[in-house]
C-alpha positions as CSV (number, residue, x, y, z in Angstrom):
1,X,-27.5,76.3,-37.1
2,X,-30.5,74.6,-35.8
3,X,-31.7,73.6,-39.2
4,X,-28.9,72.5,-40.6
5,X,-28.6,70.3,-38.1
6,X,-32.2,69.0,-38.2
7,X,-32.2,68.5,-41.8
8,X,-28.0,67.0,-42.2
9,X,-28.4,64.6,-39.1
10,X,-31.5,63.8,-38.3
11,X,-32.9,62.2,-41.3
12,X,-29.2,60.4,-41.8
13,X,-30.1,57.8,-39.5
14,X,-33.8,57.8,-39.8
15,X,-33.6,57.6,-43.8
16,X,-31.7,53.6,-43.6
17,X,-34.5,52.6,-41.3
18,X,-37.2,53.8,-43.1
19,X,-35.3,52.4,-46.8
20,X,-35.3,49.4,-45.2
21,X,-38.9,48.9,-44.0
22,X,-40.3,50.3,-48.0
23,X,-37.9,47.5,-49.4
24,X,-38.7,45.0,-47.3
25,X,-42.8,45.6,-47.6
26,X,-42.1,46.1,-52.1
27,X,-40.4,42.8,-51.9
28,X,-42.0,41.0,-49.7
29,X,-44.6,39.7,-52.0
30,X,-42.0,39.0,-55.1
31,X,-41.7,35.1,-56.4
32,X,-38.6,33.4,-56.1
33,X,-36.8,30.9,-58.4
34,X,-36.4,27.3,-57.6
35,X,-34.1,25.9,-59.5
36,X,-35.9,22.1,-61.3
37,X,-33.3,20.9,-63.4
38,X,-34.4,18.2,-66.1
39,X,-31.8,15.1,-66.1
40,X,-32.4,12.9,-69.1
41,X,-31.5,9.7,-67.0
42,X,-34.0,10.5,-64.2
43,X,-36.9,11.1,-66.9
44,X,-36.2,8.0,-69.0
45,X,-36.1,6.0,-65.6
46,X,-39.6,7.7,-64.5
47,X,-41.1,7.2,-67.9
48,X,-39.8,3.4,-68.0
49,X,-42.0,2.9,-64.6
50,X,-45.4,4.2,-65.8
51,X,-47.7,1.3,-65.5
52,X,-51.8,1.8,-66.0
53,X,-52.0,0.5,-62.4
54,X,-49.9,3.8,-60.4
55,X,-52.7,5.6,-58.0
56,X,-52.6,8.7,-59.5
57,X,-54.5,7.1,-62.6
58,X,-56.9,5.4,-60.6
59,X,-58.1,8.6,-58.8
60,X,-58.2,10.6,-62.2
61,X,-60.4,7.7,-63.7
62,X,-62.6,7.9,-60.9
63,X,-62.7,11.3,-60.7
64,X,-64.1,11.2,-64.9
65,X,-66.4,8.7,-63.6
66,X,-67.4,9.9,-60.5
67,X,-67.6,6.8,-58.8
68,X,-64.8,4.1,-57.1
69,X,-63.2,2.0,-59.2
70,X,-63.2,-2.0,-58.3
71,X,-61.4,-3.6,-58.4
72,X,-58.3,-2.2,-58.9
73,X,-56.7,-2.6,-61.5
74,X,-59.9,-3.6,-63.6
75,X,-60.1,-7.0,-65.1
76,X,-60.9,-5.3,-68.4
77,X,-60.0,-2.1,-70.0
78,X,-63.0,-0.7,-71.9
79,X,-62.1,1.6,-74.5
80,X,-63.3,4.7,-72.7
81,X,-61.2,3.8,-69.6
82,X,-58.0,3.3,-72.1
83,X,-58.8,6.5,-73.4
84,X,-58.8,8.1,-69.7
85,X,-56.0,6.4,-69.3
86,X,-54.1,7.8,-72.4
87,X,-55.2,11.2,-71.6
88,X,-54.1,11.2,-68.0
89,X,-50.6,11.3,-68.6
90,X,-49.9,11.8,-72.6
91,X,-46.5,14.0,-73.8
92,X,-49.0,15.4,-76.5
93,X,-51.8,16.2,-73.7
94,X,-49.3,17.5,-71.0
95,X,-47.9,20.3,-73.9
96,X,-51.4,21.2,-74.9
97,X,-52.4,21.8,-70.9
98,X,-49.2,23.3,-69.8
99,X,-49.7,25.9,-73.4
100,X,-53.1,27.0,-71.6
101,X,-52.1,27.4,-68.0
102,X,-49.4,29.7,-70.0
103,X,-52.5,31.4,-72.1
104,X,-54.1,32.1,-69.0
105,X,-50.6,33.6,-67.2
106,X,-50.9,35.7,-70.3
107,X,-53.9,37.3,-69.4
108,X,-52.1,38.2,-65.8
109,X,-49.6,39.7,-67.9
110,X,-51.8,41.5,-70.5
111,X,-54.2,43.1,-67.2
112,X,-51.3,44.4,-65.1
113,X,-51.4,48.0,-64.0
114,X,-48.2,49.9,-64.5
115,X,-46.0,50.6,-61.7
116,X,-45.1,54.2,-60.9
117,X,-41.8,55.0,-60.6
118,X,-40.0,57.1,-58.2
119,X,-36.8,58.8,-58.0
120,X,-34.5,60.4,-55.3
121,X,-31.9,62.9,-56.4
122,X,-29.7,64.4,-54.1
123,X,-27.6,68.0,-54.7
124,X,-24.7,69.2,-52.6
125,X,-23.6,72.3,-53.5
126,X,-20.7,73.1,-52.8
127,X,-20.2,76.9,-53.0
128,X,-23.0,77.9,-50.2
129,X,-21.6,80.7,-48.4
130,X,-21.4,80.3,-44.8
131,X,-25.0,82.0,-43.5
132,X,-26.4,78.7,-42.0
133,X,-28.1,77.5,-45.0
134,X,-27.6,73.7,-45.4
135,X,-26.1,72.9,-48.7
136,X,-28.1,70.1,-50.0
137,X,-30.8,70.2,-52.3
138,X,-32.9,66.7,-51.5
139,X,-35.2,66.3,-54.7
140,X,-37.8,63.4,-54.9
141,X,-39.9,63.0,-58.2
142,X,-42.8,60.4,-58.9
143,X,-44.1,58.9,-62.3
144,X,-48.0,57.7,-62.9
145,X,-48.1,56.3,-66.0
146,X,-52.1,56.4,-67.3
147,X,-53.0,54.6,-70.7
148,X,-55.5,56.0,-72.5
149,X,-57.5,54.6,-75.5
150,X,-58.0,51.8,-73.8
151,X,-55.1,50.1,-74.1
152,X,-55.2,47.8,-71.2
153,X,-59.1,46.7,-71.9
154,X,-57.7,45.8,-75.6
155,X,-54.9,43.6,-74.5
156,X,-57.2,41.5,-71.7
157,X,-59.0,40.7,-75.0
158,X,-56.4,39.7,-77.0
159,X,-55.2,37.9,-74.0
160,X,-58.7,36.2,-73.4
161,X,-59.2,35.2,-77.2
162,X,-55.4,33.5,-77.0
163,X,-56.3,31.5,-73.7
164,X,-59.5,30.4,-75.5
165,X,-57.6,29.1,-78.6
166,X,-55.3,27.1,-76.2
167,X,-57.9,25.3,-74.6
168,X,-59.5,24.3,-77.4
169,X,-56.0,23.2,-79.0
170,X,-56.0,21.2,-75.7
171,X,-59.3,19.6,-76.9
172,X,-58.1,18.8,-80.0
173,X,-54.8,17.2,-78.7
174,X,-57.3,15.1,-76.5
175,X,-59.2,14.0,-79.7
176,X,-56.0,13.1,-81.6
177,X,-54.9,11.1,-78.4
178,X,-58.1,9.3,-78.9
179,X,-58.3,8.7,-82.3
180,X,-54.6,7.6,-82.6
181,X,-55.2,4.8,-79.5
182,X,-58.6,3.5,-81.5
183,X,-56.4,3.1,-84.4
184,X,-54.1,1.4,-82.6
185,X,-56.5,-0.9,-81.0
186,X,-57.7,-1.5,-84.2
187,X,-54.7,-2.9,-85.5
188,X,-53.9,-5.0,-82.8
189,X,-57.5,-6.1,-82.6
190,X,-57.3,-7.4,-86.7
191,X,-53.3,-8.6,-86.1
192,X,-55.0,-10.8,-83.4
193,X,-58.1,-12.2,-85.6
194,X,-56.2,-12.7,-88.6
195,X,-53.6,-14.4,-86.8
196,X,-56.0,-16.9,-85.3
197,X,-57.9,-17.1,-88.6
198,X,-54.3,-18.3,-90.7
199,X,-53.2,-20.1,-87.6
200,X,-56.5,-22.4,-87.9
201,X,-56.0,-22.4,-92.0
202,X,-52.7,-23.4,-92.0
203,X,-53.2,-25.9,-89.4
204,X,-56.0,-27.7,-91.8
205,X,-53.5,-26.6,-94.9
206,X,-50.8,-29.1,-93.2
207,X,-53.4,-32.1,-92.7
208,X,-54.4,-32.0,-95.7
209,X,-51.1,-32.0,-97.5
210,X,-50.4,-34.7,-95.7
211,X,-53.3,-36.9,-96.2
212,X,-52.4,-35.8,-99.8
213,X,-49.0,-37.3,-99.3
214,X,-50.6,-40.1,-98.2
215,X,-52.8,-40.6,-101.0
216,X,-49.6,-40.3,-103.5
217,X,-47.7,-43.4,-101.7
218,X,-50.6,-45.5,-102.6
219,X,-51.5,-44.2,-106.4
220,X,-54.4,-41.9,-105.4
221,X,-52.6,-38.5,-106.2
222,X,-50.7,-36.8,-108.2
223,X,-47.1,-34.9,-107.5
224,X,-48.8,-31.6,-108.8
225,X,-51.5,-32.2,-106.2
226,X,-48.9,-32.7,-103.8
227,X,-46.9,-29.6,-104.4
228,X,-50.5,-27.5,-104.7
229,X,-51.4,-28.2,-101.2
230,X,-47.9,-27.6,-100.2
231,X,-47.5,-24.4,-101.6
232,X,-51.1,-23.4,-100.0
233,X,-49.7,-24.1,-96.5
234,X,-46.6,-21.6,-97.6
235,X,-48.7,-19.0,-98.9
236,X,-50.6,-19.3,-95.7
237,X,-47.6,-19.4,-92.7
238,X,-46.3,-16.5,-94.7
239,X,-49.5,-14.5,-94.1
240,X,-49.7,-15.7,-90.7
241,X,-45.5,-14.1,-90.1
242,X,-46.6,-11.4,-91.2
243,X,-49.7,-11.0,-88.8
244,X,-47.5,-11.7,-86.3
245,X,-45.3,-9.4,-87.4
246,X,-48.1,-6.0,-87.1
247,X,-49.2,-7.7,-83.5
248,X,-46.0,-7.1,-82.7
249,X,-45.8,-3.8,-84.0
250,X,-49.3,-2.9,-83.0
251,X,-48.8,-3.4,-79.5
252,X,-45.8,-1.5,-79.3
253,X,-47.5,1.7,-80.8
254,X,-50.4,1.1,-78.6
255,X,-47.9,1.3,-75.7
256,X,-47.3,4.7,-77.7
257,X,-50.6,5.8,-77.5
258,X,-50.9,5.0,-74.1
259,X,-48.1,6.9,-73.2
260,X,-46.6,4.2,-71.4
261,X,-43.7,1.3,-72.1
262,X,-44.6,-1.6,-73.5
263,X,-43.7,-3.5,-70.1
264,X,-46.6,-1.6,-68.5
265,X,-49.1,-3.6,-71.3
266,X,-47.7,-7.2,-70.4
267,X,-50.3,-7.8,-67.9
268,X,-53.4,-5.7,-69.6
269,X,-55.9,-7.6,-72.1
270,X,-55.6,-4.7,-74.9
271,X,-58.1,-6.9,-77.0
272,X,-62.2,-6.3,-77.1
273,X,-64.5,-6.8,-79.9
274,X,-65.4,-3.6,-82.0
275,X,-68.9,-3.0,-82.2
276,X,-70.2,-3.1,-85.6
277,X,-72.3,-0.1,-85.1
278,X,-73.5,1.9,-88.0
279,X,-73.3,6.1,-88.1
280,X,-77.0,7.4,-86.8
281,X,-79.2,8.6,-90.1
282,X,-78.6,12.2,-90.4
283,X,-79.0,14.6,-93.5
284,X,-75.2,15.7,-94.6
285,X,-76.0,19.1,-94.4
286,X,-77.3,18.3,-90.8
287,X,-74.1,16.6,-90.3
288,X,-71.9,19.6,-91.7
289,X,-73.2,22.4,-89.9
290,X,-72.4,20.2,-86.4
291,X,-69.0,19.2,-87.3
292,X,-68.6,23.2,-88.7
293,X,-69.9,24.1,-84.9
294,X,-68.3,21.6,-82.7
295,X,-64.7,20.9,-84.0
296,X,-62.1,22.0,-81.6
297,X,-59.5,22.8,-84.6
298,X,-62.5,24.9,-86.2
299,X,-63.1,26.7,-82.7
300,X,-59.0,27.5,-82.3
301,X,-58.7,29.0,-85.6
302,X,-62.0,31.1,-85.0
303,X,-60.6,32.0,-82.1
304,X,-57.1,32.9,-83.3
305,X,-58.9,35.5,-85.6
306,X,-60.7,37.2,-82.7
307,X,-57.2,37.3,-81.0
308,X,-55.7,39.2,-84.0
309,X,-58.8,41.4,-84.2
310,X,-58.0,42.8,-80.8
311,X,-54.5,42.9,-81.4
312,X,-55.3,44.9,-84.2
313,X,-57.6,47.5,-82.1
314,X,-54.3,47.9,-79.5
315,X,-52.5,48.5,-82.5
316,X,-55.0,51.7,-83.1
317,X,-54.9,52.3,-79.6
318,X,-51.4,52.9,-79.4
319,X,-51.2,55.7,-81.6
320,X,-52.8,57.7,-78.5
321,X,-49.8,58.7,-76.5
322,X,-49.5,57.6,-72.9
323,X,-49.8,60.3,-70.4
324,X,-47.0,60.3,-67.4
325,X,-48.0,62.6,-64.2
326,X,-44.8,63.6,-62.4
327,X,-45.6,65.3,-59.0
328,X,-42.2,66.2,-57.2
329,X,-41.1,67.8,-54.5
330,X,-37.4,69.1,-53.4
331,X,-36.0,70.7,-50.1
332,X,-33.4,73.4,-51.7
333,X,-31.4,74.9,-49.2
334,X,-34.2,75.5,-46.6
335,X,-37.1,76.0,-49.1
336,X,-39.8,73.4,-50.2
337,X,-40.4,73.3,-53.8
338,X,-43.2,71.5,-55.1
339,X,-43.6,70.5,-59.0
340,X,-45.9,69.0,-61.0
341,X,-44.8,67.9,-64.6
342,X,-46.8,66.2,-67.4
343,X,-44.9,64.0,-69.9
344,X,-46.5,63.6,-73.5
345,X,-45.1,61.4,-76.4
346,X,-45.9,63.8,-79.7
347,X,-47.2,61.4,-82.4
348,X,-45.3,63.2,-84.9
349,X,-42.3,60.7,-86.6
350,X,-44.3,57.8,-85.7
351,X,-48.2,57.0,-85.6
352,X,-47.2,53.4,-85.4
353,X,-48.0,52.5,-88.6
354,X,-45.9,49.5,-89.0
355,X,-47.3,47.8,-86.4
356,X,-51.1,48.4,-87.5
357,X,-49.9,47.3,-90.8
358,X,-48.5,44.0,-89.4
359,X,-51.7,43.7,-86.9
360,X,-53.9,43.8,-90.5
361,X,-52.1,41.5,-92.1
362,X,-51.9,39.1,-89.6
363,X,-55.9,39.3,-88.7
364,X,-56.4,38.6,-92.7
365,X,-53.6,35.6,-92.3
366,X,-55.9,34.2,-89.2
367,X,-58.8,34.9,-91.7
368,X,-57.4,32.7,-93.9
369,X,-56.3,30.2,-92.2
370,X,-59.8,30.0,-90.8
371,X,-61.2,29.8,-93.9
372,X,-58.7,27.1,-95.3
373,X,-59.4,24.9,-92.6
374,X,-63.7,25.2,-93.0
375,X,-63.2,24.4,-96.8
376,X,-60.5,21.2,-95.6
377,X,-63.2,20.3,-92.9
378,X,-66.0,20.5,-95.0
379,X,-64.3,18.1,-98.3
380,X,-62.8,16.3,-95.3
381,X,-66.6,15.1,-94.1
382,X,-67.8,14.6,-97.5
383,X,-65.3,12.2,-97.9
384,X,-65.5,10.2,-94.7
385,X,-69.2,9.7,-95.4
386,X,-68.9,8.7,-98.8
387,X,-65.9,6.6,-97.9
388,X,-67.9,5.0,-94.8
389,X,-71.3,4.0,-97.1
390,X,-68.0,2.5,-99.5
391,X,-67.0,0.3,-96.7
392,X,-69.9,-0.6,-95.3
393,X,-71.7,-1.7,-98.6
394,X,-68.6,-3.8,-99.4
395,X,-68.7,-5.3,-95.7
396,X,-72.3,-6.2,-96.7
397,X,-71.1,-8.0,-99.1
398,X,-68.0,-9.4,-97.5
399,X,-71.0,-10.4,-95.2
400,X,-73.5,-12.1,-98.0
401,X,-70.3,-14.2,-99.5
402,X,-69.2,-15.6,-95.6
403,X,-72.8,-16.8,-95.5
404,X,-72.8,-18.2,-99.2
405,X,-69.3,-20.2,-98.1
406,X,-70.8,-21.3,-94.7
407,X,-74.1,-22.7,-96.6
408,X,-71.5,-24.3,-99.1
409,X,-69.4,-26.0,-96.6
410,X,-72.2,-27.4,-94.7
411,X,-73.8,-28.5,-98.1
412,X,-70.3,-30.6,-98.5
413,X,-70.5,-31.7,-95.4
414,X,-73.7,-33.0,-95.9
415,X,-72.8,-35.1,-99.1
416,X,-69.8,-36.3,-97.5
417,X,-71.7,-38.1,-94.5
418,X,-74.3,-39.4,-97.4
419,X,-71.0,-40.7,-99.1
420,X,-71.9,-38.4,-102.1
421,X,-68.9,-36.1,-102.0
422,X,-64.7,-36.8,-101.7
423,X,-62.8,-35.9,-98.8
424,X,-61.0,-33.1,-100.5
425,X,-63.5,-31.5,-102.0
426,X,-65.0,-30.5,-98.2
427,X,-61.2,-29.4,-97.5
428,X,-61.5,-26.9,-100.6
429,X,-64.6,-25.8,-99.3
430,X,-63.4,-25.4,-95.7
431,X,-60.3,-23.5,-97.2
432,X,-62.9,-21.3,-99.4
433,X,-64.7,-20.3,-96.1
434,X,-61.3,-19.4,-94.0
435,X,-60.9,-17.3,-97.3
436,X,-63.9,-15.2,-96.6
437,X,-63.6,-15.0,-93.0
438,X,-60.5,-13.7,-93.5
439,X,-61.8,-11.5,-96.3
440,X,-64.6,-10.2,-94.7
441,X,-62.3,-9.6,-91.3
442,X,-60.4,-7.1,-93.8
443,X,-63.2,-5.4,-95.1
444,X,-64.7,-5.3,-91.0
445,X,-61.0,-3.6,-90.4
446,X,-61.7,-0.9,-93.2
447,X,-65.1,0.0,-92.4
448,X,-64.2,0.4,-89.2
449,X,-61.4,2.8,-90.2
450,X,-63.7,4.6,-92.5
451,X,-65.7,5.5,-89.2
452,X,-62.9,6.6,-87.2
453,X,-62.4,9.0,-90.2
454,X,-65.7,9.9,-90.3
455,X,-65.5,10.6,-86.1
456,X,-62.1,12.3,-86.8
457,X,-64.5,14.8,-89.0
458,X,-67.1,15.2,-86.7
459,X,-64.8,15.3,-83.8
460,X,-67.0,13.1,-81.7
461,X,-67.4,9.4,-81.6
462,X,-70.3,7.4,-82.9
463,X,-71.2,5.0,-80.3
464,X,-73.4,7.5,-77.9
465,X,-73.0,5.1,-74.5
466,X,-69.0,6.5,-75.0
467,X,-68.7,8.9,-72.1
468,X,-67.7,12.2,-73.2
469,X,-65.3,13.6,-71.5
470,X,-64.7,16.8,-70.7
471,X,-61.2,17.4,-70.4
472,X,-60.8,20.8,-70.0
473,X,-62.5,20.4,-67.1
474,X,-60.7,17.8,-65.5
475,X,-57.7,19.8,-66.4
476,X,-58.7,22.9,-64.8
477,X,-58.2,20.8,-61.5
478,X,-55.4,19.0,-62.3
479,X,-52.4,21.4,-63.5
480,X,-49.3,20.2,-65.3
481,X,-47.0,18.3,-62.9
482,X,-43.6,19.7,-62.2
483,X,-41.4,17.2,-63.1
C-alpha cells in the first residue's frame, strides 16, 4: 500500500508544521489591544495641573510661530498666543481632531480589498473495500470575492468627502474656541474698567458726602442734600459689587475657555487693551460672497452633501451582484479533482431598493441642511454689519458726549480757581464725566461685541497683524493624545 501510506502518514506530520508557519505569517502583522482604562480620579487630578506654563505648550506655540519663545513663560499673553494656547489642549478641539483622525481610519476601512477565504474539508469514508485505496477524500476550496460596478472606488469617495467634513468641523471647533475666549476677555477686560471707573466714583461720591455733612453741622446744607449725596455713593458701591461680581465670574469662564483651572490664571495678566479698530471698507456683496466661500460650517455642510452623493452612487452600485471565483481542488481516494465554481447573487427579490431610497433621501436632507445654513449665514452677516455700524455710531457718540463732559469739567475748574463757581458744582461735574466714561466704556464693550459677531460671520478676525493659524495643519503633526 505504498500510497496509502504516502498520502495517511506523510502529510500527518508535515500538515501541523506547515499550519503553523501560514498562521504564524497571517497573524503576524494583526494589531493587538492594550487595555487604557479611563479613571475619573486620575483625569480630574491631570486636568487640575494644567497650567499655561507645561512644555508641551511652549513647543506647540513655537512651533505656530516658528521661532523660540523668550522668555518662558512670556511676561504678556497677546491674544493670539492665548488663542494658541486655548487650542493646544481644548475638550472641544481634542473631539473635533480625534473625529478626523477617525474620518481618515474610515477611508482605511472604506479602500480595503476583500480577503479570500479558504476552506479545508476532509472525507473519510468509511465503506472502502479493501483494494489499497486510501479512504479519505482531502478537499480544499478557495473564495475571490471581485466587486464590480465600482463599488470600492464609490466608497473611498464617500470615505474622502466624510474626512473632509471632519476637518473642517475641526476648523470650526477651532473658531468657536476663539470666539468664545475673545468674549471672555472681553468681559473680564470691561469687569476690570468699570470696576476702576465706580471704584474712583465712589471714592469722590464718599468725600463729597462728607464735606456735605460738613457743611450741614454748620448751616450750609440741607438734610435732602445730605441724603442725595448719600444715596449716590449707594447707587454707586452697588454698581461697583456687581462689577466685581462678573470679574469674578469672567475670569472663571476664561479659565473655561482656556481649558485650564482657574489656579493655572493666578499668575497670568489676562488683561490688554482692545484695539478700537474699525471693519476694512468692503461692499456687502463683496463681504457675502467671502464669508459664503470661507466658512468652515458652510464648507462641512457642502461637504456632507458630496459624502451622501457618493453614498448614493454605492447605493446604485450595489444592485450589481458581487462575483465569487471558487477554484478547488480534492484528492478522492487516489484521484485529483480539480473545480472551478462561480458564485452569483440573482438580483431578483431584492435590487436594493430601500437602501437607494434612504441614500436619496438623505443626499436631499444634506441638501437642505446646506441650504438652511447659506440662508442662516447670509441674514446672519447682514445683521452683524448692520448691528456693528449700530454700535459704532452710538460709540461715536458715547465719544462726542466724554469730550463735551471733559470740556465741561475743566470749564468748572476753571471758574472755581477764578472763584466764580462753588465747590459742588465741580463735584456734579466731575460725577457727570465718570458718568460718561462709564457710559461710553459700555457702548466701547458693545461695539466690540458687535464685531466679534461680525468675525463670527465671516469666520475670520478683523485685525489683519492676527496670525492665522492653521490648525489643521498643526494637527496633522500632532495627533490626539492617549490619555
Amino acid at each position: 500500500m505504498p500510497n496509502a501510506t504516502l498520502i495517511t502518514t506523510a502529510p500527518r506530520r508535515a500538515r501541523p508544521a506547515a499550519s503553523a508557519i501560514a498562521i504564524a505569517l497571517l497573524t503576524g502583522g494583526c494589531a493587538r489591544f492594550h487595555a487604557r482604562p479611563l479613571v475619573p480620579e486620575q483625569t480630574a487630578t491631570a486636568f487640575h495641573a494644567r497650567t499655561l506654563e507645561q512644555p508641551a505648550l511652549k513647543a506647540f506655540l513655537e512651533r505656530a510661530a516658528g521661532h523660540p519663545i523668550e522668555p518662558w513663560p512670556p511676561a504678556a499673553w497677546e491674544f493670539s498666543m492665548l488663542t494658541l494656547a486655548a487650542l493646544h489642549d481644548h475638550p472641544d478641539v481634542r473631539v473635533a481632531q480625534t473625529n478626523w483622525v477617525l474620518a481618515k481610519a474610515g477611508r482605511i476601512t472604506a479602500g480595503a480589498w476583500p480577503n479570500p477565504q479558504v476552506s479545508f474539508s476532509p472525507q473519510y469514508v468509511a465503506d472502502v473495500p479493501n483494494t489499497g485505496i486510501s479512504p479519505w477524500v482531502l478537499s480544499r476550496s478557495f473564495d475571490l470575492p471581485i466587486e464590480t460596478a465600482g463599488k470600492r472606488r464609490d466608497r473611498l469617495t464617500k470615505a474622502g468627502y466624510i474626512e473632509e467634513a471632519a476637518r473642517w468641523n475641526l476648523a470650526e471647533a477651532a473658531w468657536r474656541v476663539r470666539s468664545r475666549l475673545r468674549n471672555c476677555l472681553l468681559d473680564l477686560d470691561a469687569a476690570i474698567e468699570e470696576e476702576t471707573l465706580l471704584t474712583e466714583q465712589y471714592a469722590e461720591q464718599a468725600a463729597y458726602a462728607a464735606a456735605v455733612e460738613e457743611r450741614l453741622a454748620v448751616g450750609n446744607a440741607s438734610p435732602a442734600t445730605v441724603l442725595q449725596a448719600k444715596l449716590m455713593g449707594e447707587r454707586t458701591l452697588a454698581a461697583m459689587r456687581a462689577a466685581q461680581q462678573r470679574r469674578v465670574d469672567s475670569f472663571a469662564r476664561c479659565a473655561d475657555a482656556l481649558g485650564v483651572p482657574s489656579s493655572a490664571l493666578d499668575r497670568i495678566d489676562l488683561t490688554f487693551p482692545f484695539a478700537d479698530g474699525a471693519w476694512p471698507d468692503s461692499p456687502k456683496e463683496a463681504m457675502r460672497r467671502e464669508a459664503l466661500l470661507a466658512r468652515s460650517d458652510l464648507l462641512a455642510a457642502l461637504a456632507d452633501y458630496a459624502a451622501s452623493q457618493a453614498n448614493l452612487q454605492l447605493e446604485i452600485a450595489k444592485q450589481y451582484p458581487d462575483l465569487h471565483l471558487g477554484p478547488g481542488y480534492s484528492w478522492d481516494q487516489g484521484t485529483d479533482k480539480w473545480t472551478l465554481g462561480v458564485t452569483l447573487t440573482l438580483p431578483i427579490f431584492d435590487r436594493n431598493q430601500g437602501p437607494i431610497a434612504e441614500a436619496e433621501a438623505q443626499r436631499q436632507q444634506a441638501a437642505d441642511k446646506f441650504l438652511g445654513l447659506q440662508a442662516a449665514a447670509i441674514a446672519e452677516l447682514d445683521r452683524a454689519l448692520a448691528d456693528y455700524e449700530a454700535a459704532r455710531g452710538t460709540l461715536r457718540s458715547a465719544d462726542a458726549l466724554l469730550a463735551t463732559q471733559w470740556a465741561q469739567y475743566r470749564l468748572a475748574q476753571r471758574r472755581i480757581s477764578a472763584g466764580n463757581e462753588l465747590w459742588p458744582t465741580a463735584t456734579a461735574a466731575r460725577a457727570e464725566l465718570r458718568n460718561a466714561a462709564v457710559n461710553r466704556l459700555h457702548t466701547f464693550i458693545d461695539a466690540q461685541r458687535a464685531l466679534g459677531v461680525l468675525e463670527d460671520a465671516m469666520r475670520r478676525p478683523v485685525d489683519p497683524c492676527e496670525p492665522r493659524v492653521d490648525l489643521l495643519e498643526l494637527a496633522a503633526t500632532e495627533p490626539p493624545r492617549r490619555r
